[in-house]
N, C-alpha and C positions, 0 to 999 in steps of 0.2 A: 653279462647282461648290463644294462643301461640303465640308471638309475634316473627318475625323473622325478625333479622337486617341484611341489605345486604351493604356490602362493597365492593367499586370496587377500584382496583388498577391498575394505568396506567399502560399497559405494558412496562417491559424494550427495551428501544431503541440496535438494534443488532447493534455492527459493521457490515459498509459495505464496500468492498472495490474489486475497479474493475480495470483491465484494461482495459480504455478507448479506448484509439486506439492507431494503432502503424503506423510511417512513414518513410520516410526519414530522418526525422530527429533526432527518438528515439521512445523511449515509454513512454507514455500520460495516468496517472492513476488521480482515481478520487478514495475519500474515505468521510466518513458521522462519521470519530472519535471525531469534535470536540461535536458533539449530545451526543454523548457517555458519553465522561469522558471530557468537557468542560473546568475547571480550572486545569489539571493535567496535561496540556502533557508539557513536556519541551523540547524533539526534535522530527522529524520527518525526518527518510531520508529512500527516497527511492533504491531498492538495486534490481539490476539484476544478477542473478544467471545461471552461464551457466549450461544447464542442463549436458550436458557431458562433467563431470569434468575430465576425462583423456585425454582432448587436451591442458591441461593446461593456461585456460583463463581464465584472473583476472575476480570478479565481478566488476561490473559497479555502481556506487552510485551517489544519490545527495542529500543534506540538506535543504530543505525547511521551511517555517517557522512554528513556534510551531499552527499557528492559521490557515493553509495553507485548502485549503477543495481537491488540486489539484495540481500535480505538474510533470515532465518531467523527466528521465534519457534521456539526449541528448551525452552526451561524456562517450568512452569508451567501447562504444559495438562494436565489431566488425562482419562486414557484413556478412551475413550467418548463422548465430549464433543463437540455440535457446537458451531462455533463461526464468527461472520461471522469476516472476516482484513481489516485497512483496515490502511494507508498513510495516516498523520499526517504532513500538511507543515507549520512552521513559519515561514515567511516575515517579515523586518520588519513587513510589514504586515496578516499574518491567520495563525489556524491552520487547514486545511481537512483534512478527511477528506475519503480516497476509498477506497470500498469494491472491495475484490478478490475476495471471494469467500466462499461457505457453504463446510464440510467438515467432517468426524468425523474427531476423532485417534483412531489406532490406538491396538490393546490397552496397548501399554507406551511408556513417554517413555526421557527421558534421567534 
């Protein structure tokens, strides 16, 4: 008879990354990177991209910490405004975006 060995392998963990919600006072993302790549990341900043680049409106950022699971673009959007919302990770060995989400900032910021 034939013996057969069965190995299982944890699946890999995906990035996840969402945008949370959005208010008066910005936009509110959540992400599951440190599951991912736990001792690699060295920065984290979140970056709002206006989608209609011929109005000529800066993106929007902010740097949270390397170990962060959650963090806020509150300055720099301007009302009315859509905008993609990505999660910049910084690793030793790459920078990647991952996109979170489309949205319109309400009437008034911070």
């Amino acid at each position: 008879t034939a013996t057969t060995a069965t190995t299982t392998t944890r699946p890999a963990i995906q990035p996840s990354v969402s945008l949370h919600r959005t208010d008066a006072s910005g936009f509110h993302l959540r992400w599951n990177l440190q599951d991912v790549m736990p001792d690699s990341i060295q920065k984290i900043e979140l970056i709002a991209v206006p989608v209609d680049s011929d109005l000529g409106v800066a993106n929007a950022s902010a740097v949270v910490a390397s170990n962060a699971t959650e963090g806020s673009i509150t300055t720099g959007l301007r009302p009315y405004t859509e905008y993609d919302a990505v999660v910049e990770v910084t690793t030793s060995a790459a920078t990647t975006a991952y996109p979170a989400g489309r949205a319109w900032t309400w009437s008034t910021g911070k």
